[in-house]
ROSE-4610 file (N, C-alpha, C; in Angstrom, 1 decimal, always signed):
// ROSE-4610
residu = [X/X/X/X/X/X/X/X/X/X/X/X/X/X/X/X/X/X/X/X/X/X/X/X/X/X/X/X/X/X/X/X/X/X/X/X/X/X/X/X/X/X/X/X/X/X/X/X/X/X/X/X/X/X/X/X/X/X/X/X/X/X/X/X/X/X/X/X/X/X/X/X/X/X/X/X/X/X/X/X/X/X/X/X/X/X/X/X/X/X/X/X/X/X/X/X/X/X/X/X/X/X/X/X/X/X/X/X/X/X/X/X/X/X/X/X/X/X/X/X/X/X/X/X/X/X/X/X/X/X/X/X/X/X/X/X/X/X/X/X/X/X/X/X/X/X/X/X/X/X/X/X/X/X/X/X/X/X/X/X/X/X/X/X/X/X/X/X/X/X/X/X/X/X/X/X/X/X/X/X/X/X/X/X/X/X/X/X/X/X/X/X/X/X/X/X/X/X/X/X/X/X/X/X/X/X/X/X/X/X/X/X/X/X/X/X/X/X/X/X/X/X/X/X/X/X/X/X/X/X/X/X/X/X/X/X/X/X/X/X/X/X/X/X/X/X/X/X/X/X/X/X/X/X/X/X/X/X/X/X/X/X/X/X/X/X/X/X/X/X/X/X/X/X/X/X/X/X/X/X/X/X/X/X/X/X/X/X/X/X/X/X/X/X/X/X/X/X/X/X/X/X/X/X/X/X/X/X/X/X/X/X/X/X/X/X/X/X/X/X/X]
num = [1/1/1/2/2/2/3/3/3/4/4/4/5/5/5/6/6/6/7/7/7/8/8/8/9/9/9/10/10/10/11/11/11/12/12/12/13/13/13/14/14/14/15/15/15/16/16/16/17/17/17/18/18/18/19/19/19/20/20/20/21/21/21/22/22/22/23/23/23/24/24/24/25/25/25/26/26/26/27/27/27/28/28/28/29/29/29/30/30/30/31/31/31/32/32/32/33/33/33/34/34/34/35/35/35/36/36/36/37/37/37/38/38/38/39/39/39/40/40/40/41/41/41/42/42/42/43/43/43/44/44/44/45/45/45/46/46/46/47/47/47/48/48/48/49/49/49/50/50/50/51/51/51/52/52/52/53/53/53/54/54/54/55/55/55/56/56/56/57/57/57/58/58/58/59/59/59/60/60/60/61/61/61/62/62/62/63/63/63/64/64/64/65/65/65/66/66/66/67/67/67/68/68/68/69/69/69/70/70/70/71/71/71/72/72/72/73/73/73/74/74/74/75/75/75/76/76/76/77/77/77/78/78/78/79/79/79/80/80/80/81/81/81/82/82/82/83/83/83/84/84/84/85/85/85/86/86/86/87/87/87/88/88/88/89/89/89/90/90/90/91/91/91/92/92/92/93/93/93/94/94/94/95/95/95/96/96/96/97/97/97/98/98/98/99/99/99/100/100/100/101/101/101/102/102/102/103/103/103/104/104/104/105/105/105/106/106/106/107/107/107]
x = [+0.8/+0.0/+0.9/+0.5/+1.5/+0.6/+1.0/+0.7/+1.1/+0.4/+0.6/+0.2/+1.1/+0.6/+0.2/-1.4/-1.6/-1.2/-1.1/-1.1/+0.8/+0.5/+1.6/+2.1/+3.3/+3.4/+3.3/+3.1/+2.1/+3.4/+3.5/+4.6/+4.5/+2.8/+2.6/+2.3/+2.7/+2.6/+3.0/+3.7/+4.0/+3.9/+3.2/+2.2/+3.0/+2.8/+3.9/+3.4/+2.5/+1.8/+0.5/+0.4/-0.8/-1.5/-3.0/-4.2/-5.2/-6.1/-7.3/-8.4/-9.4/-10.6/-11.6/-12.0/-13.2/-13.6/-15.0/-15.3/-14.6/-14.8/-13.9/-14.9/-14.1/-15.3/-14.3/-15.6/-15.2/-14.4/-14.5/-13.6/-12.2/-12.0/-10.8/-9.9/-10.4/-10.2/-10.3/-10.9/-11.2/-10.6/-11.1/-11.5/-9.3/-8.6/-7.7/-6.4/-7.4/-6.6/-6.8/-8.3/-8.8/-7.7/-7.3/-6.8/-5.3/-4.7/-3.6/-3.1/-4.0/-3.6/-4.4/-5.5/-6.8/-7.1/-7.1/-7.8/-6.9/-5.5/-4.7/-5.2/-5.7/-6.5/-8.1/-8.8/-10.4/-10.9/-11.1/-10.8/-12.4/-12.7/-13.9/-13.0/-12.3/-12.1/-11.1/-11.1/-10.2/-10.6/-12.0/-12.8/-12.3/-11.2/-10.3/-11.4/-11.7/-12.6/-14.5/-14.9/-15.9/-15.9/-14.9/-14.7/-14.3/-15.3/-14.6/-14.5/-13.2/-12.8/-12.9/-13.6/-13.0/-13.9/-15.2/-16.1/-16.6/-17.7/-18.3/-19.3/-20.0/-21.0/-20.2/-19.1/-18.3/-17.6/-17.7/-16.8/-18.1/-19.1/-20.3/-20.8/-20.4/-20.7/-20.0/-18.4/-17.8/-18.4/-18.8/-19.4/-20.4/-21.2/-22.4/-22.3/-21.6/-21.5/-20.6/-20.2/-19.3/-17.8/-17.0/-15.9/-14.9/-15.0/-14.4/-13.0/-13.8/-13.1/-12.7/-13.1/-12.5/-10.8/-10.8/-9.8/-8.8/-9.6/-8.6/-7.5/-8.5/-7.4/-7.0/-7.1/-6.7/-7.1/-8.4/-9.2/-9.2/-9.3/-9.5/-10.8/-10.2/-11.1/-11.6/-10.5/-10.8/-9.3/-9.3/-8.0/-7.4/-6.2/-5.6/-5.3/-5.8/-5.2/-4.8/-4.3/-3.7/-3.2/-3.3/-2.7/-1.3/-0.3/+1.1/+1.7/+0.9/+1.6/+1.4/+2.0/+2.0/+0.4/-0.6/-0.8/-1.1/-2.4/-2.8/-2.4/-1.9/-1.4/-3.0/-2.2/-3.8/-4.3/-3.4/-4.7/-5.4/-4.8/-5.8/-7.1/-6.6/-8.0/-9.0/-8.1/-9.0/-9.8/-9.1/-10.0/-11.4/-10.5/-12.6/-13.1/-12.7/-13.8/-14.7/-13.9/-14.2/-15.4/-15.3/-15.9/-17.0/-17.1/-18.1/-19.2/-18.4/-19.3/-20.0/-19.1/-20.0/-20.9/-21.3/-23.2/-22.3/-20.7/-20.4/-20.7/-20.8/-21.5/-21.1/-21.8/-20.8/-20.5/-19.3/-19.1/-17.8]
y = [-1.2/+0.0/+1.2/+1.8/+3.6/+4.6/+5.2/+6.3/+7.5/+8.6/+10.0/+10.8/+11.4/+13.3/+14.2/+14.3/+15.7/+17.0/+16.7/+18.6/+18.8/+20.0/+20.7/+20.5/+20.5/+20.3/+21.2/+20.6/+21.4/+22.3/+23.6/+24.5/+24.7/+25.1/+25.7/+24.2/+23.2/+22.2/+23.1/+23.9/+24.5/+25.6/+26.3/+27.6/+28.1/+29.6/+30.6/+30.9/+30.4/+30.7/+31.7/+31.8/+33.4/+32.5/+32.2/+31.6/+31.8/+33.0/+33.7/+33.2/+32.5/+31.7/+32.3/+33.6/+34.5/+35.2/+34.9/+35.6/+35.1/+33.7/+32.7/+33.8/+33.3/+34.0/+33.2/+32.3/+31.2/+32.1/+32.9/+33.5/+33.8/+34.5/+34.8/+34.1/+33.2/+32.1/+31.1/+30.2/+28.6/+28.4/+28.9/+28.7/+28.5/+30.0/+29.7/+28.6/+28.0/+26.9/+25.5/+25.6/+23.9/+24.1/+25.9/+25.8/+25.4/+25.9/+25.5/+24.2/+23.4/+22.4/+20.5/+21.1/+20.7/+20.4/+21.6/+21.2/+21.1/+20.3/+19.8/+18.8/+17.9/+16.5/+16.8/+17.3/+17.6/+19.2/+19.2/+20.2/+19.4/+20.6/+20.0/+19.3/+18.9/+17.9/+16.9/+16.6/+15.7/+15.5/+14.9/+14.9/+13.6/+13.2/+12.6/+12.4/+10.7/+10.5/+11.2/+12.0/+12.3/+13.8/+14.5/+15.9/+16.4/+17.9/+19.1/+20.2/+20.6/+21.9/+23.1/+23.1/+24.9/+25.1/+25.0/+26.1/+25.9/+26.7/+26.7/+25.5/+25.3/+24.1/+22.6/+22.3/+21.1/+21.4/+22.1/+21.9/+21.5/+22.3/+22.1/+20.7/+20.0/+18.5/+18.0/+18.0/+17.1/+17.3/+18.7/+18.5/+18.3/+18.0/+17.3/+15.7/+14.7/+13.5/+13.4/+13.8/+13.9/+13.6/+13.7/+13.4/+14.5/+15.4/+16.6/+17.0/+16.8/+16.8/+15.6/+14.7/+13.2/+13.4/+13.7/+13.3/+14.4/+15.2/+16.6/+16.5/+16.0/+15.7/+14.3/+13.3/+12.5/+11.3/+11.4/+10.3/+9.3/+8.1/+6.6/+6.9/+5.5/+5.0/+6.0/+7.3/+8.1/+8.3/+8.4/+8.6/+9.9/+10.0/+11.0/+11.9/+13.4/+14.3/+15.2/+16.3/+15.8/+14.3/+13.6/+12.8/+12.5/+11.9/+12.2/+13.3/+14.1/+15.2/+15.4/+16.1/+16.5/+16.8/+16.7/+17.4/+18.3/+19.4/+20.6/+20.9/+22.4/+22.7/+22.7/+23.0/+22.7/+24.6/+25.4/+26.6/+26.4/+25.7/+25.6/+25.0/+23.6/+23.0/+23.4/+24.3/+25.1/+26.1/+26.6/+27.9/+26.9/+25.7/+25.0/+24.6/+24.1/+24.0/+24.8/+25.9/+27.2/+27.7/+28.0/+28.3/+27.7/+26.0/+25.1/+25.4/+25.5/+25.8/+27.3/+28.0/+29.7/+29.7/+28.3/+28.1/+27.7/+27.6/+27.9/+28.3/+30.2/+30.6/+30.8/+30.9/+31.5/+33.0/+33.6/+34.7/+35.3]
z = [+0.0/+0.0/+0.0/-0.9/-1.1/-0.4/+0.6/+1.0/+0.3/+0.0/-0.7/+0.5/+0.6/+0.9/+0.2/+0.7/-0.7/+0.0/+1.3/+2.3/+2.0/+2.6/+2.9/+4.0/+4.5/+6.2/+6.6/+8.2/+8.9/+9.8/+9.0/+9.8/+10.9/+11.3/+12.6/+13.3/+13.7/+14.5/+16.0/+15.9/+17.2/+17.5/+18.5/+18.6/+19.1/+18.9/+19.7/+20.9/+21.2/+22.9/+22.7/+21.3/+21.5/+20.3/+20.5/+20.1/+20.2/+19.5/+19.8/+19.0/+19.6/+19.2/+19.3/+20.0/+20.4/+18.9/+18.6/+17.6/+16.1/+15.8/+14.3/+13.3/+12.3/+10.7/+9.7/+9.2/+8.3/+7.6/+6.7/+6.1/+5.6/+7.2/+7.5/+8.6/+9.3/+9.9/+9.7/+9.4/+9.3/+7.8/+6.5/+5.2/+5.0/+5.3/+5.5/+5.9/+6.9/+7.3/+6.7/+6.1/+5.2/+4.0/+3.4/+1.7/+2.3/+3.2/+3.5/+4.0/+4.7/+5.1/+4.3/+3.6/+3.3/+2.2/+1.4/-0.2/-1.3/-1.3/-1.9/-2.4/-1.6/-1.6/-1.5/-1.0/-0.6/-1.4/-2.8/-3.6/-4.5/-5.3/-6.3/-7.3/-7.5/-8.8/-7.9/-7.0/-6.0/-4.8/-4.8/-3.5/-2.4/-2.0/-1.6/-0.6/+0.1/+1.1/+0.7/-0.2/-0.5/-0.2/+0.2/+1.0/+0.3/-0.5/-0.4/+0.1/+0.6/+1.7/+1.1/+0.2/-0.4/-0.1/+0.3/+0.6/+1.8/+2.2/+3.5/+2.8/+2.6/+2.3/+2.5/+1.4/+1.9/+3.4/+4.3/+4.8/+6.4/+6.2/+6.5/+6.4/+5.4/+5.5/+5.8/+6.4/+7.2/+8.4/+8.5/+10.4/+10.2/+9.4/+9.7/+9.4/+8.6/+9.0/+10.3/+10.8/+12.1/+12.0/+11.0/+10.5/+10.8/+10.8/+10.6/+12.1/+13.3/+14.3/+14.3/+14.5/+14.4/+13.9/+12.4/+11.8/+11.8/+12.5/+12.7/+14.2/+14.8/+16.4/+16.1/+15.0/+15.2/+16.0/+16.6/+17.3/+17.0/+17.7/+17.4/+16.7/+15.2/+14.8/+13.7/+13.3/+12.2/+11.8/+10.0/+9.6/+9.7/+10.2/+10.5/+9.6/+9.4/+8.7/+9.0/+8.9/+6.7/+7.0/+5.9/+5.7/+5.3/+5.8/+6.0/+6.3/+7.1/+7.4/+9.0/+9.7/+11.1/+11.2/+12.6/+12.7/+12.5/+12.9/+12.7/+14.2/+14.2/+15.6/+17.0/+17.7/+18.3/+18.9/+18.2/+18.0/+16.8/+15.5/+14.7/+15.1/+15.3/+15.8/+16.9/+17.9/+18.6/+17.9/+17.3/+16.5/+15.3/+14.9/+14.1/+15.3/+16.2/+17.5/+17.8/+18.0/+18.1/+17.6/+16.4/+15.3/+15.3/+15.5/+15.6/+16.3/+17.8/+18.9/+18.8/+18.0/+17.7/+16.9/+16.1/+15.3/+13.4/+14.1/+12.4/+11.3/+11.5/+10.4/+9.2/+8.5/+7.2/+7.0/+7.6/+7.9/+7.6]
């Protein structure tokens, strides 16, 4: 079995200590982090796993089959992404938590 990396690695695996999650906007928060780390592989013409990240709608249907955090922290019993790559730091993932728990708008 060949493993591929479609992501970039994950630079920010390590936080400089300052992580501000008050007030996400898909936009300029979240959307940023799916193109960078995300829709290399999970893209409208490369729906890797059935996901695509470029917009608020695909990305709206990973959290709504429930996959999305799963495979973002890495959880048992979900495949780890990015795939072959580090990690998403955990202000990223705090900030889609974030975002989640703020009604995830499209904003």
């Amino acid at each position: 079995m060949i493993s591929v990396s479609c992501s970039k690695d994950n630079e920010a695996s390590h936080d400089n200590g300052s992580c501000t999650t008050e007030d996400q906007s898909f936009a300029s928060d979240i959307q940023p982090i799916f193109n960078t780390y995300c829709t290399s592989c999970h893209n409208s013409s490369n729906q890797s796993g059935g996901q695509n990240l470029t917009n608020y709608e695909g990305v709206m249907n990973a959290i709504d089959n429930g996959k999305l955090i799963g495979v973002i922290t890495h959880a048992s019993g979900y495949p780890a992404m990015p795939q072959g790559a580090a990690k998403l730091s955990d202000c990223n993932i705090s900030k889609i938590s974030a975002w989640i728990t703020q009604g995830a708008l499209n904003n």
